[in-house]
C-alpha positions, 0 to 999 in steps of 0.5 A: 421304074425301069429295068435294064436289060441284064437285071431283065435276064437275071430276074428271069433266069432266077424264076427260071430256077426257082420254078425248077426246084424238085417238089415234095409231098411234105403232107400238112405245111406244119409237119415235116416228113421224116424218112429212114428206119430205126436209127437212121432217119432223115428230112430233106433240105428244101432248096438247098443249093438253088441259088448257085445255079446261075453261077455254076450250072449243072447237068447231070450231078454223078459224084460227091465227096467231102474234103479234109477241110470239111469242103463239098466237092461233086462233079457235073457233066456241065463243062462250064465248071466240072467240078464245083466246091460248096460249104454244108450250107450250100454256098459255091465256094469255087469252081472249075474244070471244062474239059470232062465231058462225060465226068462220072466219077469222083474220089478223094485220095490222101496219102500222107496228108496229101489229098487228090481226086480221082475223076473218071470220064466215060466220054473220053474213057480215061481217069484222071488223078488231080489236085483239087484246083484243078491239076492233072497229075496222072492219067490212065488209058486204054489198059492194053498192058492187062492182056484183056483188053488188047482188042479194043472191038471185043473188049470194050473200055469204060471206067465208071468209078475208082477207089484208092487203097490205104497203100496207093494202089488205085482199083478202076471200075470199068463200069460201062464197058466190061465190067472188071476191076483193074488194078495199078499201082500209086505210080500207074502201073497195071498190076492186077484185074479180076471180075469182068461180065464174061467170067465163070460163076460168081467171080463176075461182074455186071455192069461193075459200077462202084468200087470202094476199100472197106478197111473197116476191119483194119486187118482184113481190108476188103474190096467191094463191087457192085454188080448193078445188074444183079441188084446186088455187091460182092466182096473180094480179097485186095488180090481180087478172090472172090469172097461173098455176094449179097443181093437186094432184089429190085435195087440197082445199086451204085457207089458203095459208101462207108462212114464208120460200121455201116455201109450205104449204097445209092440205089438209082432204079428200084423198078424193071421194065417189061422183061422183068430182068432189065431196069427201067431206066428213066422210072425215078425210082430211087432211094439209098439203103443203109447196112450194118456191119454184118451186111444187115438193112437197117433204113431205105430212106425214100422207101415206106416200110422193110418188108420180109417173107420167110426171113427175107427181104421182099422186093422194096419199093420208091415211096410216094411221098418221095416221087419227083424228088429222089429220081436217080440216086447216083451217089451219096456222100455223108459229111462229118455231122452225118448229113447225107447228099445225093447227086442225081443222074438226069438231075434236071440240072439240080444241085445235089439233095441235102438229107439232115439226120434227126 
């Protein structure tokens, strides 16, 4: 039997694939390894998503988020196709996007039942608000009109992540630059910035890379921001007064995600490198964290056991069972059957995780 070219390239390119699907410690092949506490326990899906990977490559995969039509929507820096759209069982429904090369973050809007994304881009350090097909609605630069920013070679511009309020205000994360949060209007008007890594106290922000509205109390809506550096997030007013930190010591901690009473956090690197104060970048170390409504650990998923000293919570470790799988828990998106997806930085060109809850 003969074999054509292209069928040639196409068989290889698929072992090529194959061969590139994270491996996991399952322990005995009839046993299926559970991660998670208490309620919030979870399996991983083998290969879940691997056979779209000729068609609509990946590099690093940064953000995920679900649609109103039960769609998968996550971002990748691979300019073939930016934005790539999924069903829960992992089949690509489409694609698109070619002109965000440092695509970094991801958020759906919907106002009045009109859904957008939010797209950040670190290369070209500007957000992006589009239809879902593909269209830019809006942009925001440089936010010379914040007054902080007006000398762009001390005050650098970055923004990581966004967050829209239920009154279409939009919340910027300028995660990799100077960490504030930046506030515009639903028309892109600069209104508000608080934060920032050069601030007095515990107003500031290092490496401010997640932001998101906790409305889960309907009366006092509150802002959220993670404050990687300090393995920790902070509460704040809408107007942007400071109002509480928590830390988890060794967890750098990315997006903050709510899905009903409880918040989860992605957690990147849970190790630091020889100073003790930095992270250590490419350790693949991550997991994600899940709290309650009072701010309380109730499951680290990729994490062996929650260990306390004195009432508090000691320094938490990658479990073994997960090395080489969980590697940069970047994001995290819960869908309507409380699925969990991870989209990991430095992916090594893999689709996102899926994690079934049991």
């Amino acid at each position: 039997m003969t074999i054509s070219r292209r069928e040639f390239t196409k068989t290889t390119a698929l072992a090529a694939a194959a061969m590139a699907i994270p491996n996991i410690n399952f322990g005995k092949a009839e046993e299926t390894l559970i991660l998670g506490h208490d309620k919030f326990k979870y399996k991983i899906v083998k290969n879940w998503g691997v056979d779209n990977l000729l068609k609509t490559p990946v590099k690093d995969c940064h953000e995920m988020v679900q649609d109103s039509k039960k769609r998968l929507i996550f971002c990748t820096t691979e300019t073939k196709n930016n934005i790539i759209i999924i069903d829960k069982s992992g089949k690509a429904i489409t694609s698109w996007g070619h002109d965000f090369p440092g695509i970094h973050g991801l958020s759906l809007s919907n106002q009045n039942g009109e859904e957008s994304l939010f797209i950040t881009d670190t290369e070209k350090k500007e957000v992006y608000k589009t239809t879902l097909d593909g269209k830019v609605l809006m942009t925001l630069k440089y936010p010379y009109e914040s007054q902080v920013y007006n000398d762009p070679t001390k005050v650098n511009f970055v923004p990581t992540e966004t967050a829209i309020a239920p009154n279409g205000d939009i919340y910027v994360a300028d995660g990799y630059g100077s960490s504030y949060i930046l506030v515009y209007d639903a028309m892109g008007k600069f209104k508000n910035i608080f934060g920032g890594k050069d601030a007095q106290g515990e107003d500031k922000l290092i490496e401010a890379h997640g932001v998101c509205v906790d409305t889960r109390d309907k009366n006092n809506p509150r802002i959220i921001a993670t404050s990687r550096k300090e393995c920790g997030f902070k509460y704040y007013t809408m107007e942007g007064k400071l109002i509480s930190t928590h830390y988890f010591k060794g967890s750098f901690l990315c997006r903050p995600v709510i899905k009903g009473e409880n918040l989860f956090f992605p957690v990147i690197w849970s190790e630091y490198d020889e100073s003790g104060k930095s992270p250590a970048w490419h350790s693949q170390t991550g997991y994600y964290i899940v709290l309650d409504k009072n701010n309380k650990l109730i499951s680290a998923p990729g994490v062996d056991k929650l260990e306390y000293e004195n009432g508090i919570l000691k320094h938490m470790h990658q479990s073994v069972k997960v090395k080489g799988t969980f590697k940069h828990c970047h994001d995290l998106c819960i869908d309507d059957e409380e699925s969990v997806y991870i989209p990991q930085w430095e992916s090594e060109k893999m689709f996102p995780l899926k994690l079934e809850r049991v």
